[in-house]
N, C-alpha and C positions, 0 to 999 in steps of 0.2 A: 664081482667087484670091479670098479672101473674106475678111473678117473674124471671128475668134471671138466667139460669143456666149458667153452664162451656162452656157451646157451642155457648151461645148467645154472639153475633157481634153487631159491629155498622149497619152492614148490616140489621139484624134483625130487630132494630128501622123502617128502612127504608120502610120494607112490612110489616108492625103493626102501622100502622098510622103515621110514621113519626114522633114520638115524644117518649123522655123519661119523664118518671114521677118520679121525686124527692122527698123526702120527708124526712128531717132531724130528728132524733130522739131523741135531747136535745128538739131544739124548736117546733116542728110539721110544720113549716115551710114549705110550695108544692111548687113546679118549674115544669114548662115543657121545656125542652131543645130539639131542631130541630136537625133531625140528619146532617144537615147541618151546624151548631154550632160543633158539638162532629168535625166532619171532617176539622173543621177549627184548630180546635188545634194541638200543635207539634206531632208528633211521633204514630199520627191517622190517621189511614185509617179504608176503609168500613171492612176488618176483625180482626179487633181488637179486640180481645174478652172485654167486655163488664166489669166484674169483673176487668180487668187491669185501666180502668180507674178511676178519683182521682174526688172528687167534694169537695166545703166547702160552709156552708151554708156564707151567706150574711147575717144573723142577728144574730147568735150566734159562726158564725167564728168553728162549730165542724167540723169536718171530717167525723162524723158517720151519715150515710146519704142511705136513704133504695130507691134500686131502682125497676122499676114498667115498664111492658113493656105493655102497652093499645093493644087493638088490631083495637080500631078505633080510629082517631083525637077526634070524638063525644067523645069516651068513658074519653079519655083523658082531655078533654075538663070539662066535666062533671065530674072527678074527682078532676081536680080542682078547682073547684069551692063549693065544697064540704066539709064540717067539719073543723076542726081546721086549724088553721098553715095558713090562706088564706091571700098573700101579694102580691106583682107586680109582679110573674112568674120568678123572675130571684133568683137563690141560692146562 
């Protein structure tokens, strides 16, 4: 699991398991978002860098919100499931 830098794309998500990992930093609050989700929204495509896009959580309405790039669904999978903040997958 890593952090996105300035280079990372929606593309990215796409050959690192297919999933971003979310996680709010008011509430501890985890999401996994399908890179197929990111590509459904306005003004996204597969090179979108990654820092340009916008999330809010769904339980505490913040904006500050840490993202996480798995490098397998499993690992993904398994981070969700994991520690604080655990609710329905959706932010």
């Amino acid at each position: 699991m890593r952090r996105p830098d300035k280079l990372n794309n929606v593309r990215t998500v796409y050959m690192n398991g297919e999933s971003l990992c979310l996680q709010c930093r008011a509430c501890g609050r985890k999401a996994l978002v399908h890179y197929t989700a990111l590509l459904e929204r306005r003004d996204v495509d597969q090179m979108t860098p990654l820092n340009r896009l916008k999330f809010r959580c769904a339980e505490c309405d913040s904006n500050d919100v840490d993202l996480l790039i798995p490098i397998t669904e499993e690992e993904a999978q398994q981070w969700l499931k994991s520690g604080a903040g655990e609710g329905d997958g959706s932010l």
